[in-house]
C-alpha positions as CSV (number, residue, x, y, z in Angstrom):
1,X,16.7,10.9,-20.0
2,X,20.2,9.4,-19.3
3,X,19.3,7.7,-16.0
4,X,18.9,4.7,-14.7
5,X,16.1,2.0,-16.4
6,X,14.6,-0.8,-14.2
7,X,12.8,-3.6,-16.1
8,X,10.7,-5.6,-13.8
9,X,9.9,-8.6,-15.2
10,X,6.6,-10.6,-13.9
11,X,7.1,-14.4,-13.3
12,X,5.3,-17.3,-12.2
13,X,6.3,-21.3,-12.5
14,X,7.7,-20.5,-16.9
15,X,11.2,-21.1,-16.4
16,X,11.4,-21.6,-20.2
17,X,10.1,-18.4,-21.2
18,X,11.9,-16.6,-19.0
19,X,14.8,-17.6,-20.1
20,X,14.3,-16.4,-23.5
21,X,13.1,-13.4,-22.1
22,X,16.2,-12.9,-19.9
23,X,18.0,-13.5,-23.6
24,X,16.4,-11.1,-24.8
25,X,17.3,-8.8,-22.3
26,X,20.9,-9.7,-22.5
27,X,20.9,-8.4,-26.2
28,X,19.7,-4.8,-25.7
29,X,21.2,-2.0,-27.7
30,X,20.7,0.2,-24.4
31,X,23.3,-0.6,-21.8
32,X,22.2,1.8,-18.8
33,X,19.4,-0.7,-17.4
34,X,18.4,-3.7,-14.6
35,X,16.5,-6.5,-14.6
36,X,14.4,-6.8,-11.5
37,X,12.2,-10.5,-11.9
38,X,9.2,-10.0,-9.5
39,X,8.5,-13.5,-9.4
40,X,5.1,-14.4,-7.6
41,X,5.9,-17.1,-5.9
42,X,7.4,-19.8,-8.4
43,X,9.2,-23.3,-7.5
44,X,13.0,-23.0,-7.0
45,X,13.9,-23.9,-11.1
46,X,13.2,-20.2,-11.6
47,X,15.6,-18.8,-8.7
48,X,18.5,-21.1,-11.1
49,X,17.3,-19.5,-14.1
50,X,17.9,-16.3,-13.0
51,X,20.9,-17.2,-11.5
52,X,22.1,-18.8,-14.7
53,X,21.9,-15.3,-16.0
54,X,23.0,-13.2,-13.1
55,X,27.0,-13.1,-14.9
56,X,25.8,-13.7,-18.5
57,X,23.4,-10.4,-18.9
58,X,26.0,-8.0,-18.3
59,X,23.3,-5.3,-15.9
60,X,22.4,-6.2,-13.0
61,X,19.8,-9.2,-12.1
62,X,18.0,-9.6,-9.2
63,X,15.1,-11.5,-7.6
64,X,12.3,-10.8,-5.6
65,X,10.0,-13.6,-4.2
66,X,6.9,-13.9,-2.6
67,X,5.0,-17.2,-1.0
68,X,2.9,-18.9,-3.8
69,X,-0.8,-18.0,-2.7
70,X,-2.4,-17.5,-5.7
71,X,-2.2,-15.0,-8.4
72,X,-0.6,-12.0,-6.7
73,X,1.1,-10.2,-9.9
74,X,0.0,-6.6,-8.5
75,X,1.9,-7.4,-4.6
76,X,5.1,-8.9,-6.9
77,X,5.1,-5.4,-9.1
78,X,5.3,-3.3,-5.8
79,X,7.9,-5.7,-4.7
80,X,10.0,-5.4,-7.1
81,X,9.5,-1.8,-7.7
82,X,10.9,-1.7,-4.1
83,X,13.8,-3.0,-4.5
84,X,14.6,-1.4,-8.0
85,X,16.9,1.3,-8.2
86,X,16.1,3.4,-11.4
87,X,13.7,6.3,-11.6
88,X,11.9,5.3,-14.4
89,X,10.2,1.6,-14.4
90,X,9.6,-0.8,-17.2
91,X,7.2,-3.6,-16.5
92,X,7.8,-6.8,-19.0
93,X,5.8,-10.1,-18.3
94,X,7.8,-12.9,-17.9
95,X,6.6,-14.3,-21.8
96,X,6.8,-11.5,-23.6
97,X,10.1,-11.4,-25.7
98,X,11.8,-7.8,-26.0
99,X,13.8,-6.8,-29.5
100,X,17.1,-5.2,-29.1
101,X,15.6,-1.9,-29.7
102,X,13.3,-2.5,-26.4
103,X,14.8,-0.7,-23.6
104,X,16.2,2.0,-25.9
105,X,12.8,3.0,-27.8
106,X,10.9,3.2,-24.0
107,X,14.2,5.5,-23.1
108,X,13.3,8.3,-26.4
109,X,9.6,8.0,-25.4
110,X,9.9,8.5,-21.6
111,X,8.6,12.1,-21.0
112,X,7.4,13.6,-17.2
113,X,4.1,13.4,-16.9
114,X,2.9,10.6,-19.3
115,X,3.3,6.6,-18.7
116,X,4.1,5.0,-22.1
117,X,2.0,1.4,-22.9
118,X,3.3,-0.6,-25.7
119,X,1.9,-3.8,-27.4
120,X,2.8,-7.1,-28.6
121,X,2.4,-9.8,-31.1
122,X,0.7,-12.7,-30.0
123,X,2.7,-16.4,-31.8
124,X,0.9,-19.6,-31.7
125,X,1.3,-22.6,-29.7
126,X,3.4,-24.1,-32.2
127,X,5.4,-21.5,-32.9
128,X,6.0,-21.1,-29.3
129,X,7.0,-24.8,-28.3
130,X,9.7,-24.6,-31.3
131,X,11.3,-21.2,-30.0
132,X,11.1,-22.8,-26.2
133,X,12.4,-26.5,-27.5
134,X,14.3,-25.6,-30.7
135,X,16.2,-22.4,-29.0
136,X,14.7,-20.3,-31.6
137,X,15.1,-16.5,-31.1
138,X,12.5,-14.3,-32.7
139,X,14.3,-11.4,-31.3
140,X,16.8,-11.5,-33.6
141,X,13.8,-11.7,-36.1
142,X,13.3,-8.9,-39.2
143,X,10.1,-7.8,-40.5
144,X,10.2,-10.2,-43.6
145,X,10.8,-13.5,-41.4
146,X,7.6,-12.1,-39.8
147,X,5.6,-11.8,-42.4
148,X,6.7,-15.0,-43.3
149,X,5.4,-16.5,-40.0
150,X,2.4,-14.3,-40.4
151,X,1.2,-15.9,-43.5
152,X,1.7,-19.7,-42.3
153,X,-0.6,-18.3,-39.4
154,X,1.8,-18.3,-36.5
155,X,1.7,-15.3,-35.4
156,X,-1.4,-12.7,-35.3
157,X,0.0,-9.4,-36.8
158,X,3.8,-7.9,-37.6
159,X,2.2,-4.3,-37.5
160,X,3.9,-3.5,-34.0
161,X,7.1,-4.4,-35.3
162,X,7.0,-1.6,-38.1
163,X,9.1,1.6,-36.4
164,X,6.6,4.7,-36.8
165,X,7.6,8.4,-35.7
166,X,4.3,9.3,-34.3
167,X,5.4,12.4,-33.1
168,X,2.1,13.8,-31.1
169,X,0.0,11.3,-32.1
170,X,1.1,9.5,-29.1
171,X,-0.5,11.8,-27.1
172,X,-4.0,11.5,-28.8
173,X,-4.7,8.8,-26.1
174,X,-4.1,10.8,-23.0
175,X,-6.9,10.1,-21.1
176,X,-7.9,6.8,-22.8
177,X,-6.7,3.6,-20.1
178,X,-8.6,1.1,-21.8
179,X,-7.0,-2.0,-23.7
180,X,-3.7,-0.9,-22.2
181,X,-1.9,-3.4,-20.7
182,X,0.7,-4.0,-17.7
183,X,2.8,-6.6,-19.7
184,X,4.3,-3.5,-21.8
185,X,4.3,-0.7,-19.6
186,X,6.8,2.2,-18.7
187,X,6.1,4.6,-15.7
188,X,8.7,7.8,-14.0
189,X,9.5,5.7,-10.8
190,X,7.8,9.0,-8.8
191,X,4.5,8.7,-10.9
192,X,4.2,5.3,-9.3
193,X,4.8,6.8,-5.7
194,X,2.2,9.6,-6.3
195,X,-0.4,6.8,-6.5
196,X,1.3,3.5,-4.4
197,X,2.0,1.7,-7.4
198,X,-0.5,-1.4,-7.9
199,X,-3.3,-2.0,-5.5
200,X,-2.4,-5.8,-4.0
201,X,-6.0,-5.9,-3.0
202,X,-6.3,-7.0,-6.8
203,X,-5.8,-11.0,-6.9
204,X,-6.2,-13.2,-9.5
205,X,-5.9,-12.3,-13.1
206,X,-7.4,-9.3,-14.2
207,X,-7.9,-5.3,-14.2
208,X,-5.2,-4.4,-11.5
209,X,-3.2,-2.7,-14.5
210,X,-6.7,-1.3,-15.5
211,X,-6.6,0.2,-12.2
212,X,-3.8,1.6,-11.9
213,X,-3.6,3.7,-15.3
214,X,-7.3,4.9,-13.7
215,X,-5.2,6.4,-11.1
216,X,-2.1,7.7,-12.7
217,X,-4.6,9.7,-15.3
218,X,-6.6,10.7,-12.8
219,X,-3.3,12.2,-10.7
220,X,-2.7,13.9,-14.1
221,X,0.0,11.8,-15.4
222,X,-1.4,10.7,-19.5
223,X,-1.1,7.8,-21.4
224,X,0.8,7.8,-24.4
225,X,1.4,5.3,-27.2
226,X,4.1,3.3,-27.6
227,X,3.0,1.3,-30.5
228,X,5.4,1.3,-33.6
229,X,8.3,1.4,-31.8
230,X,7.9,-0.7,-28.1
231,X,6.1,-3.9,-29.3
232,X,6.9,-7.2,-27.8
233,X,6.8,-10.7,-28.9
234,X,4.0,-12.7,-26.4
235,X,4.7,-16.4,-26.1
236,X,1.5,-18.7,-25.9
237,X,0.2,-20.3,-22.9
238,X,-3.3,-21.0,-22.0
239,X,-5.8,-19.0,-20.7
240,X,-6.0,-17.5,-17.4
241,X,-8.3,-18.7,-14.9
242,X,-11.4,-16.1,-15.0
243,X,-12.2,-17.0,-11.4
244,X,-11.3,-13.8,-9.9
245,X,-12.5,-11.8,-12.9
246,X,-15.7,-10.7,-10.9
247,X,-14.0,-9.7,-8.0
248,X,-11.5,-7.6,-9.8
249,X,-14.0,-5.8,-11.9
250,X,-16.1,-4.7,-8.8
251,X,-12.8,-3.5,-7.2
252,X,-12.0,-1.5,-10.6
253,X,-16.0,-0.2,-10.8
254,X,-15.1,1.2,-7.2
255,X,-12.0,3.3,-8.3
256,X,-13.9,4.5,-11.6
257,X,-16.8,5.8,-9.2
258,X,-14.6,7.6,-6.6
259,X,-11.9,10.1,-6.8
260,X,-9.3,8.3,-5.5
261,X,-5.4,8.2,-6.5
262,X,-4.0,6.0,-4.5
263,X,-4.1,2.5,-4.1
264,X,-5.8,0.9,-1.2
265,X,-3.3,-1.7,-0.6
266,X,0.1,-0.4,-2.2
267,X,3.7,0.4,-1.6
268,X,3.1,1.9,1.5
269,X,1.7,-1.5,2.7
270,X,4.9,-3.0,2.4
271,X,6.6,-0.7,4.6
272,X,8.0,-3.4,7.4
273,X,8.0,-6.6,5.6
């Protein structure tokens, strides 16, 4: 697949980590990308940051902003997918650092007819404040300074890290959407219009990316594993607020019980705004 790649990263109010993420970015082996920040409603220190970055990433940066009114991460996706311009997605949250080999590994595994979910590792609190304050860069991190960190406990695992040719072994999880998650996920641009990309009617954290690989399986397009060759490095920050959490599991109960593909509020509900 030579064409165009567009990483939407997720953002909210972290202008720290996304600036290490945007680093990250800036360091990719692969060269035929953008970097879309769908940025959910943030204070005006993370318009600068990305425009800190807009000359020094070398692909092309843009923003897209919505009014702060809560946890809207699903609406900011389909914003941003809007105003991307490749035809094959990769969605990045705004704390999860990408290794040079990021955008290039989801390039070999992009196939028609699967999305590809990757993982992460998760570092600690401390670890986190010294590569926000200290200008660490794990990126630039091997598997033995991981280990390292794994065995003073500062990060959870280095398994994702290790490069695996799974071959079809990816595939084995075809139908299988649980414990995938959004923050490392790559989708054909035209798989996302079949179903309307996200459902916005998901707010507050939780399940909207649950949701949506419901959708894409069921509109035949399979999961397939990107782990051993996509994984991510997850800053820490606190917990979520669960609020919504009930909500959002009702909503995702409804799409497991019908036979629906397409989102209720998606895409299409942007059309004029």
């Amino acid at each position: 697949m030579a064409e165009l790649i567009s990483v939407i990263v997720t953002t909210y109010n972290r202008e720290d980590a996304l600036d290490a993420v945007l680093r990250s970015l800036s360091r990719q082996t692969e060269a035929r990308f953008e970097v879309v920040v769908a940025d959910d409603g943030s204070r005006p220190a993370t318009a600068g940051t990305v425009e800190t970055w807009t000359s020094r990433l070398h692909v092309r940066l843009t923003r897209v902003w919505q009014e702060d009114r809560g946890f809207r991460a699903a609406e900011a996706r389909n914003r941003a997918i809007r105003a991307s311009a490749g035809n094959y997605c990769i969605f990045l949250d705004g704390d999860c650092i990408a290794r040079p080999d990021f955008v290039a590994a989801h390039r070999r595994l992009a196939e028609p007819g699967y999305f590809v979910t990757g993982n992460r590792i998760l570092l600690s609190r401390a670890l986190t404040e010294r590569v926000l304050f200290d200008g660490l860069e794990p990126e630039r991190w091997g598997l033995g300074h991981l280990l390292g960190k794994w065995w003073r406990g500062d990060v959870n695992r280095v398994a994702p890290l290790v490069g695996l040719p799974l071959g079809p072994l990816r595939k084995l999880t075809g139908r299988h959407w649980q414990d995938a998650r959004s923050c490392n996920v790559a989708c054909f641009r035209a798989d996302l219009d079949r179903v309307d990309g996200f459902d916005a009617a998901f707010t507050g954290w939780g399940r909207e990316d649950s949701d949506l690989f419901v959708r894409l399986i069921r509109s035949g397009v399979w999961r397939k594993d990107g782990r051993f060759a996509t994984g991510v490095l997850h800053l820490w920050h606190p917990e979520s607020g669960r609020a919504a959490l009930p909500d959002n599991q009702a909503r995702l109960d409804l799409t497991l019980h019908s036979d629906r593909c397409h989102a209720m509020r998606g895409l299409s509900a942007l059309d004029g705004t």
